[in-house]
N, C-alpha and C positions, 0 to 999 in steps of 0.2 A: 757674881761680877765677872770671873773668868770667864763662864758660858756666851755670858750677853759680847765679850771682846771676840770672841772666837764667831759666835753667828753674823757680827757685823761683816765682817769682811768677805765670808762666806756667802754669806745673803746678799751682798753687793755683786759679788763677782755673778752668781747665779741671774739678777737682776741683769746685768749688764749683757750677760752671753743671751737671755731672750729678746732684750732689747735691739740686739744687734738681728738676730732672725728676723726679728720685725718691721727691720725698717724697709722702706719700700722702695720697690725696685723699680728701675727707670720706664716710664710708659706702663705704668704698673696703675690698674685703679683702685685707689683707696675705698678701702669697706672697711667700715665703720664696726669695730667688734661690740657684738652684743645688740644691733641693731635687729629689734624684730619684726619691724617691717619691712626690712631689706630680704633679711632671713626671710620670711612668707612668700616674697614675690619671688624671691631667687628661686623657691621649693615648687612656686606655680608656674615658674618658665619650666623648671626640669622636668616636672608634670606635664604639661604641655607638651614639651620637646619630645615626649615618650610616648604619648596619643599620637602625635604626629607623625613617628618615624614610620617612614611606608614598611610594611609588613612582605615579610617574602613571601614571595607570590611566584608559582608554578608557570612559569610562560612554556604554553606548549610549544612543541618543536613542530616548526613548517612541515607539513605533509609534502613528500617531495612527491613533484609529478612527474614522472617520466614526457620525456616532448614527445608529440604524436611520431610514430615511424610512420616514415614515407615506404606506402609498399606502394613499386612500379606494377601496375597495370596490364599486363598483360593484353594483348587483343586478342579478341576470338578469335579461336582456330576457324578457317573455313576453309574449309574445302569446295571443291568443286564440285558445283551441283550436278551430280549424273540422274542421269532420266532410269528410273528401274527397269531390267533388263525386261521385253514381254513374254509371256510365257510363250512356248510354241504352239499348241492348240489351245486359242481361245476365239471367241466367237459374242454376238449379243445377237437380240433379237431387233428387228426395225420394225417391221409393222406384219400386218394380217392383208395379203395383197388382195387374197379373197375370203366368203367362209368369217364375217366377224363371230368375235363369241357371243353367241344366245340363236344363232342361227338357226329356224325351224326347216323342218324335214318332217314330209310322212312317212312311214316303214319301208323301209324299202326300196327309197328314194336315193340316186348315186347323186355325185359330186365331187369336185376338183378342189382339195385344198391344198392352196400355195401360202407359203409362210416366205419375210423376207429377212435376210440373214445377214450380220456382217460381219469379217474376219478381223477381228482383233489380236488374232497372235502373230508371230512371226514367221511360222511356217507355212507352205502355200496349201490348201486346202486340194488336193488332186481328184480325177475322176476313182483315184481305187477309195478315197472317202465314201463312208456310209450312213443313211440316214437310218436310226435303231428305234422301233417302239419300244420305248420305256414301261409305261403303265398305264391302267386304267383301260380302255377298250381302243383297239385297233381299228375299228368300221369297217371293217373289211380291207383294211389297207396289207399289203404286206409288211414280214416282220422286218424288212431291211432293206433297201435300195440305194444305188447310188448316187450321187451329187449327178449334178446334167453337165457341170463342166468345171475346170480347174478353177480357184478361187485365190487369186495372191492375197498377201495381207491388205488391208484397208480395203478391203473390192465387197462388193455386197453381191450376192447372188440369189436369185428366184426359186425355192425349191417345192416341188407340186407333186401329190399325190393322191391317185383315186382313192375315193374312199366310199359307202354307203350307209344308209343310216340303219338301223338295227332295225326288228321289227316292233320290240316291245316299246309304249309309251313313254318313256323319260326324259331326261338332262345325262347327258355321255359328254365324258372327258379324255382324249386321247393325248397321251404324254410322249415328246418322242424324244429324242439326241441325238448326239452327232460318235460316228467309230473314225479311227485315223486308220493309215494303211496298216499299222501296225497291230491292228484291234484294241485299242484302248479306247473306251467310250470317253467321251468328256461332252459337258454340259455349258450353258452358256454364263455370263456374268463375270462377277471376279474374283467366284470362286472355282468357279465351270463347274457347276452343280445343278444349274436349273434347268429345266428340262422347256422345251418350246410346246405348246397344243392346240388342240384345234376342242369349242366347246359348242355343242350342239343339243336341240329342245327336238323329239321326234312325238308327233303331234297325229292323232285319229284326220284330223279336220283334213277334206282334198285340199291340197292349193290349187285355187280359181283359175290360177293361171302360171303356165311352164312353156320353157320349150321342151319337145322331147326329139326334135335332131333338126342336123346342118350339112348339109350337103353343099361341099366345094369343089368350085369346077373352075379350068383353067382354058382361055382359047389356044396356050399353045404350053405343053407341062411340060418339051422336051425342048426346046428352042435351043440352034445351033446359029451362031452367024455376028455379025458386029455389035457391038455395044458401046453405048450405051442401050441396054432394048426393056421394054417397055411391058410388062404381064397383067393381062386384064385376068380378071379373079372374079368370080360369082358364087354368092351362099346362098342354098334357099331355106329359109329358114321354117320351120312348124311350129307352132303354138296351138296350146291345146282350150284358148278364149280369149276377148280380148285384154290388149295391154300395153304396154311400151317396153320394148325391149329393147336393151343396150350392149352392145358388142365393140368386141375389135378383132385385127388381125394380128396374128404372131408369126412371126419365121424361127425355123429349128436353132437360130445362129442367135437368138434373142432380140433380135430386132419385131419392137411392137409398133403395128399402127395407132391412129387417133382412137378413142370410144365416139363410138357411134350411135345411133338408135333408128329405130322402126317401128311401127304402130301399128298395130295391129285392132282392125275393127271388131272382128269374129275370131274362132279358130279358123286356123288354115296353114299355108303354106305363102311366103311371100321371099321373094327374090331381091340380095341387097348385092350392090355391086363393087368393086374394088379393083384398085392395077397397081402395080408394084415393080420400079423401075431400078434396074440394076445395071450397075458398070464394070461389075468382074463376073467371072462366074459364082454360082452358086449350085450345090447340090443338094437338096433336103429335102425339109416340109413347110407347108403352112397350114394353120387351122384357126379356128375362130373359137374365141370366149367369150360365154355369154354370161354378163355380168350378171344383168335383172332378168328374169326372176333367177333365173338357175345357178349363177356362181359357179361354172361348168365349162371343162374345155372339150369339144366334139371332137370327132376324130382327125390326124392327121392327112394332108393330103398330098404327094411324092411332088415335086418339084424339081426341073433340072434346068437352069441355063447356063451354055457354054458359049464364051468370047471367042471368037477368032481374033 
C-alpha cells in the first residue's frame, strides 16, 4: 500500500516532465508517434536525399595560358647592294674570227689563226701582255707573242697568229692563254682557267682549191700633201683552180674593210681593186685576208700618208 502511494506521485511527476518535452513547438509539424508509414517515407526521403547529394567531384583547374608575346619584328638588315669587286686580269672568249673548229688542212699547209677576246677585268691589258701556248700542239706557232695593242677593260681585241698544219694525218688541238706584264699567266672565264684554242682535221686529200698569194700594190704608198686624199689599192690574187674567193682589206691601226669576193673560173692570177681614203696621217700597213678557201692573212704592205 505504501509502495503503490509513493509511485503515484512519482509516476505522475515523470509523466508530466515528458509530457511537457512533448508538447509542440510553435510552427512545429505534428508527427504522429509510432506512425509507420510516416516513419517509411520519412526513411525513403533520407534515402533519396543521400542518392541525390551531388558527389565531390575534382573540377580540374583551368590550364592557364600565357597570352601570346608580342615580339617586335625586326626588318631585314639590308645593305647596300655592291657590285663584287672584278678581278684585274680577267678576260672571256667572243668568237673564232677565223680558223672555226674542225677546220681541214693538208700537211703542211699554213694559216692565220685569229681568236676574239674580251677584257673583263679591270686592269688594262698593255702591249708588254703575252699570248702563251698552254698545251697540246703549237702548229708551228710560236711559244709567246704579244698582244697587237693595249686593251682597256670591256674593249675586245683581235689577236692572230701564224700557225701550220703538221704533217702527220689527225685532229690537233692547240691550247693557248694569256701572261700579264708581270708573268702571271691567267686563263679565261670566272675562274681564268680556261684556256682559248684553235681545233683542226689535217687531211692526205689536195684541196681543189686555194689561194697561195696576194700581192698589193699602191699608186702612191708615200703620199705627202692635203687631205683629205684618197689611196687606190690593187691585190692580185692566185688561186690554184676554180672558185669563189672572199676577202677583205685591213690596216695596221685595225680598221677592216667590207668582205669581198672574186670568181675565179680556172687557176690563175686575177686582180681586185680598192682605195682607201684618209683625213690625218697615217703610217703603217695594209694587207688582205682571205677568208674562203684559205682563212689566211698575206703579207703586209708599208703604207705612208702625210697631211700637210
Amino acid at each position: 500500500m505504501t509502495n503503490r502511494r509513493l509511485f503515484t506521485p512519482v509516476s505522475l511527476a515523470i509523466i508530466l516532465l515528458l509530457t511537457a518535452c512533448n508538447l509542440p513547438r510553435p510552427n512545429a509539424t505534428a508527427e504522429t508517434p509510432g506512425d509507420p508509414i510516416g516513419t517509411a517515407a520519412a526513411q525513403t526521403v533520407a534515402a533519396l536525399s543521400t542518392q541525390l547529394q551531388p558527389k565531390d567531384t575534382v573540377t580540374p583547374a583551368p590550364v592557364q595560358t600565357n597570352p601570346p608575346v608580342l615580339t617586335a619584328t625586326q626588318p631585314a638588315q639590308t645593305s647596300a647592294e655592291t657590285t663584287p669587286a672584278k678581278t684585274c686580269d680577267a678576260g672571256e672568249f667572243v668568237t673564232d674570227v677565223t680558223v672555226p673548229d674542225g677546220t681541214s688542212f693538208t700537211p703542211g699547209q699554213t694559216f692565220t689563226k685569229t681568236w676574239r677576246l674580251k677584257n673583263t677585268g679591270s686592269c688594262t691589258w698593255t702591249t708588254s701582255y703575252r699570248v702563251i701556248f698552254d698545251s697540246g700542239n703549237s702548229l708551228g706557232a710560236p711559244a709567246s707573242f704579244n698582244l697587237p695593242t693595249n686593251v682597256p677593260p670591256d674593249a675586245i681585241v683581235d689577236i692572230s697568229v701564224q700557225m701550220k698544219a703538221p704533217d702527220a694525218v689527225k685532229e690537233y688541238e692547240s691550247n693557248w692563254k694569256l701572261q700579264n706584264a708581270s708573268g702571271v699567266i691567267f686563263g679565261l672565264g670566272d675562274d681564268g682557267q680556261k684556256s682559248f684554242w684553235v681545233k683542226i682535221k689535217v687531211e692526205t686529200a689536195v684541196l681543189p682549191f686555194a689561194v697561195t698569194k696576194v700581192a698589193v700594190s699602191a699608186d702612191n704608198a708615200g703620199f705627202t700633201g692635203a687631205c683629205p686624199h684618197t689611196v687606190a689599192l690593187a691585190a692580185a690574187i692566185t688561186s690554184t683552180a676554180a672558185g669563189r674567193v672572199t676577202y677583205f682589206w685591213e690596216r695596221s691601226d685595225g680598221t677592216k674593210g667590207a668582205v669581198q669576193e672574186v670568181v675565179f673560173d680556172t687557176g690563175g692570177t686575177k686582180t681586185v681593186n680598192s682605195s682607201w681614203q684618209f683625213g690625218s696621217s697615217f703610217d703603217g700597213t695594209v694587207k688582205v685576208y682571205i677568208d674562203n678557201p684559205n682563212h689566211q692573212y698575206f703579207p703586209n704592205f708599208a703604207l705612208k700618208v702625210t697631211c700637210n
